[in-house]
C-alpha positions as CSV (number, residue, x, y, z in Angstrom):
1,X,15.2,-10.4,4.1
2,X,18.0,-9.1,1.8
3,X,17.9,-10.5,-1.5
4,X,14.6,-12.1,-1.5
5,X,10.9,-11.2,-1.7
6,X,9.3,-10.3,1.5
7,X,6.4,-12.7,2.4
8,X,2.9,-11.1,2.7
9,X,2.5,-11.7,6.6
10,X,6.6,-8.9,6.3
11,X,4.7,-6.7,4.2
12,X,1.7,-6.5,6.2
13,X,3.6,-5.9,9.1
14,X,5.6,-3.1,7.3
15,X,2.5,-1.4,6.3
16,X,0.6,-1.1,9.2
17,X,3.8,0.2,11.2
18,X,4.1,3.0,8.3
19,X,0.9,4.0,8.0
20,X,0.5,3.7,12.3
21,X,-3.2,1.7,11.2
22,X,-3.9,-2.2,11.4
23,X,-4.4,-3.2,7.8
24,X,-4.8,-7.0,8.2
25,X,-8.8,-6.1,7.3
26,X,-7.8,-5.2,3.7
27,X,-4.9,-7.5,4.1
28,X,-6.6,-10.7,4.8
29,X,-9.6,-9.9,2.1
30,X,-7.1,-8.6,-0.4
31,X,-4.4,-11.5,-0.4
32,X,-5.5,-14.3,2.0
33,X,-9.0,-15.5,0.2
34,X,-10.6,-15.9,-3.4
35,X,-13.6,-13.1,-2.4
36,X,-14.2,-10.3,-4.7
37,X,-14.7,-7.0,-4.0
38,X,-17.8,-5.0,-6.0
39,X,-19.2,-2.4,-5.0
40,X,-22.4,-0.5,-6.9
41,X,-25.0,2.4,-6.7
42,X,-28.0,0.4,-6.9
43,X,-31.0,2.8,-6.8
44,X,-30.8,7.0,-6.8
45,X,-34.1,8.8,-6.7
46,X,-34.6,12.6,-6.3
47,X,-38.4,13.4,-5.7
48,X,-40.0,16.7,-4.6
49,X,-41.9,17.1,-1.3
50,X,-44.9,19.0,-0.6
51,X,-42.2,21.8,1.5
52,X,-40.6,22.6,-1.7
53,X,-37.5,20.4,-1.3
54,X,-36.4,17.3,-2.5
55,X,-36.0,13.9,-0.7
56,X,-33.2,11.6,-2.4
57,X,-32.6,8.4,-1.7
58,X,-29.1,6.0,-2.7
59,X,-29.0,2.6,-2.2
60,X,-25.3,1.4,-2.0
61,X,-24.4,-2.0,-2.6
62,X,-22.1,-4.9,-2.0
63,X,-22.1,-7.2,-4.7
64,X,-19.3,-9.5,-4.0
65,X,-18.3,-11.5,-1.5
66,X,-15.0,-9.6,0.0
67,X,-15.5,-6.7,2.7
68,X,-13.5,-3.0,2.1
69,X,-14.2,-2.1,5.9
70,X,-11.7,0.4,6.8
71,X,-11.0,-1.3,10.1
72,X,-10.6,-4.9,11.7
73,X,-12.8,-3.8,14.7
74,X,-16.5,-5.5,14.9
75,X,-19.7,-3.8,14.6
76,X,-22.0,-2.8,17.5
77,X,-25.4,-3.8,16.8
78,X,-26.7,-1.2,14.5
79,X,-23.2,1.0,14.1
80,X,-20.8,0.7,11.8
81,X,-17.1,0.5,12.4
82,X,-14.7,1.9,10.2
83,X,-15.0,4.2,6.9
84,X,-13.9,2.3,4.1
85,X,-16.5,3.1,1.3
86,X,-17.1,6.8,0.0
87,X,-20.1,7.4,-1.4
88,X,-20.7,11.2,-2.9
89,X,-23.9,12.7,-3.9
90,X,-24.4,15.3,-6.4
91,X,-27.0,18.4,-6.5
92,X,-28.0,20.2,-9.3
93,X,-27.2,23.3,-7.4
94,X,-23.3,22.3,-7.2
95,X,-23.9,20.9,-3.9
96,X,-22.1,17.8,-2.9
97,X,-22.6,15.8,0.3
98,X,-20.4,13.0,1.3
99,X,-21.0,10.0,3.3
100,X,-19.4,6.6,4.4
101,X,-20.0,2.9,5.0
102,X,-18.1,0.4,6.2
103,X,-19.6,-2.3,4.1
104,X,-20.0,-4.9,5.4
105,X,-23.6,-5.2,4.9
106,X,-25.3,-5.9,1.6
107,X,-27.1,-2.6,1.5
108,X,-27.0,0.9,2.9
109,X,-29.7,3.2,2.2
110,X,-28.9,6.8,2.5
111,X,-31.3,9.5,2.5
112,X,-31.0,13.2,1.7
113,X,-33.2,16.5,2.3
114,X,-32.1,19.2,-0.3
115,X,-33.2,22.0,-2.3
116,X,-31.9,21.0,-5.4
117,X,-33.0,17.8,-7.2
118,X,-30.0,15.2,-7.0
119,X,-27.7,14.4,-10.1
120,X,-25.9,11.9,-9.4
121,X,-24.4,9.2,-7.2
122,X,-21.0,7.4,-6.7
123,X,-19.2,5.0,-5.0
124,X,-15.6,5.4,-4.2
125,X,-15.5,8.1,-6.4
126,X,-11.5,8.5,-6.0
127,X,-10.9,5.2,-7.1
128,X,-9.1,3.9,-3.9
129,X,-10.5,0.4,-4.1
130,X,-8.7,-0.9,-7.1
131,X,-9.6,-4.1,-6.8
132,X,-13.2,-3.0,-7.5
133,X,-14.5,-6.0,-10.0
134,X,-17.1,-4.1,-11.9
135,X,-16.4,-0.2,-11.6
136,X,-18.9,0.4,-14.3
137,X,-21.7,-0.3,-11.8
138,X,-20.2,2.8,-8.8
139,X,-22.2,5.4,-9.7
140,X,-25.4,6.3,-11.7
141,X,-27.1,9.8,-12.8
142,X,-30.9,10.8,-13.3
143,X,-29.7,13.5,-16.0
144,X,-28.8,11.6,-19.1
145,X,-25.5,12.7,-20.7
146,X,-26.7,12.6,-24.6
147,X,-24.0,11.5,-26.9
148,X,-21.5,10.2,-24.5
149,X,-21.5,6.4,-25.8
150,X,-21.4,7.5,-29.2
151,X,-18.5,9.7,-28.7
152,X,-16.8,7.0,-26.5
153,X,-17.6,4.2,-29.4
154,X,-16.3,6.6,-32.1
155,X,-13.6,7.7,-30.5
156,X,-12.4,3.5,-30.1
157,X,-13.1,2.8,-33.4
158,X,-11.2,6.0,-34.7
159,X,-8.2,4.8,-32.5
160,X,-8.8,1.1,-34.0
161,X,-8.9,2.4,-37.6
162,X,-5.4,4.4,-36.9
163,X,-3.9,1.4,-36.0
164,X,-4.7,-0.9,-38.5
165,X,-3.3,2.0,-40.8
166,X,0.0,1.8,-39.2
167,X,0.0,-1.7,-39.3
168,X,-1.0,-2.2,-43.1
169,X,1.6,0.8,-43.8
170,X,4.7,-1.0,-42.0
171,X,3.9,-4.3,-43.4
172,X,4.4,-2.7,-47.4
């Protein structure tokens, strides 16, 4: 193996001896198909009930076609197997609860009892699935953050306008 590139079927092998875990799950999604992984929050409500507290719900989604399981075993009916996707909830109080899903499904509906209406939702909130095609679409919030796009836009096209200075400066 000295002096050329190990072969995926060496580095698979490699990996799952270092990290004690059989990887050929990710392995065989990741590297040995054309499926995409996407993941999303597709629904977050936070409504009160008549006992003073509030009932959310969080629909998780997969989108794409390639599975982020967390394990090669098989489910069991109605249990999951593995841990793959991490989904986090959000209170208004500063409570946070977290949950996970092995994906394979299309959907997951989660449902929460708390005292605090809920503030937001996300999926794979630590960024360990990379491969993630639309990131854009793991998590959503029922506060609105005023004047984020704007800042976000301005702050590009502030960045954009510096460097069409620098350009137009080294060119004369």
């Amino acid at each position: 193996m000295r002096g050329r590139a190990p072969t995926i079927a060496e580095f698979l092998s490699v990996a799952s001896d270092t990290s004690g875990q059989d990887l050929s799950w990710f392995f065989e999604q990741a590297f040995g198909s054309s499926a995409r992984f996407d993941y999303a929050v597709e629904g977050l409500t936070s409504e009160p009930t008549k006992d003073g507290l509030f009932q959310t719900t969080v629909v998780a989604g997969r989108l794409g076609d390639a599975l982020f399981t967390g394990s090669s075993g098989q489910t069991s009916g109605p249990f999951e197997r593995g841990r793959g996707i991490v989904v986090r909830v959000s209170f208004a109080d500063g409570e946070t609860r977290i949950d996970h899903w092995d994906g394979r499904r299309t959907s997951k509906t989660l449902v929460y009892q708390s005292r605090a209406r809920a503030a937001s939702a996300e999926i794979d909130p630590d960024r360990i699935l990379l491969l993630d095609m639309h990131a854009v679409n793991n998590s959503r919030t029922l506060a609105p953050r005023a004047g984020v796009a704007a800042t976000k836009w301005s702050a590009r096209w502030l960045l954009w306008l510096e460097d069409w200075l620098l350009t137009c400066a080294a060119l004369s």
